[in-house]
C-alpha positions in Angstrom: 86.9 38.2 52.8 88.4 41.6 53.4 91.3 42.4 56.1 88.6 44.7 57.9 86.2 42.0 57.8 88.4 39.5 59.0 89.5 41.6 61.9 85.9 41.7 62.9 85.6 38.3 63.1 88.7 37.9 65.4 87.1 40.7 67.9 83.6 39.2 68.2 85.2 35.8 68.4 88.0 36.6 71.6 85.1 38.7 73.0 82.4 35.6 72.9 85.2 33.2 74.3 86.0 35.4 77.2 81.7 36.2 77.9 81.1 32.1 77.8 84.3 31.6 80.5 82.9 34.4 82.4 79.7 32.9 82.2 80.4 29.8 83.4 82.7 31.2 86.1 79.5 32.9 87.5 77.4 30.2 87.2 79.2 27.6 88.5 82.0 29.6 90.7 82.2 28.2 94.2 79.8 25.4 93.6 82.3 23.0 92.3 86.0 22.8 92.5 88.1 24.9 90.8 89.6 22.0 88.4 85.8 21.5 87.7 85.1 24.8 86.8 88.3 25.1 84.4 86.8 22.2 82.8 83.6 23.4 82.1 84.9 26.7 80.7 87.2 24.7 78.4 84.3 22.7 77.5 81.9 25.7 76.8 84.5 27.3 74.9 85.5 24.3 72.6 81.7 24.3 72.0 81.8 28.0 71.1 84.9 27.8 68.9 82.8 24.9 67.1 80.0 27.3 66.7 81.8 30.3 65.1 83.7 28.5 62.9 80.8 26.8 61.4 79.2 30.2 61.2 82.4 31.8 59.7 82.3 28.4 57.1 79.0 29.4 56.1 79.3 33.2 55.3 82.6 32.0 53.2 80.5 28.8 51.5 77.8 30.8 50.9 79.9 34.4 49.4 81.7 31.9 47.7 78.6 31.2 45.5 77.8 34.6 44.5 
C-alpha cells in the first residue's frame, strides 16, 4: 500500500466519521438529550470505524494474494 494510497484512506475515513456524527446529530438532535445523542454518535461511529477497517483488511488480504 502506497503513501498516496494510504493518505486516501485516512481522508475518506475522517470524512465518513464526521458525515455519520452529523447524521445522527440531525436525526436525533433535540429529540433526546444531549448525553443521548453523544452516545449514539459514539456508537455509530465505533460501528463505522468497524466497517472501514474491515474494508481496508480486505483490499490488503486480498492485494496480498496477487
Amino acid at each position: 500500500m502506497s503513501l498516496r494510497e494510504l493518505a486516501v484512506y485516512l481522508v475518506v475515513a475522517m470524512s465518513s466519521l464526521f458525515l455519520t456524527a452529523y447524521t445522527v446529530h440531525m436525526l436525533v438532535g433535540g429529540l433526546v438529550s444531549p448525553d443521548t445523542e453523544y452516545t449514539l454518535m459514539g456508537v455509530m461511529c465505533l460501528v463505522v470505524v468497524g466497517v472501514i477497517g474491515f474494508m481496508a483488511h480486505d483490499v490488503y488480504r486480498r492485494r496480498k494474494g496477487r
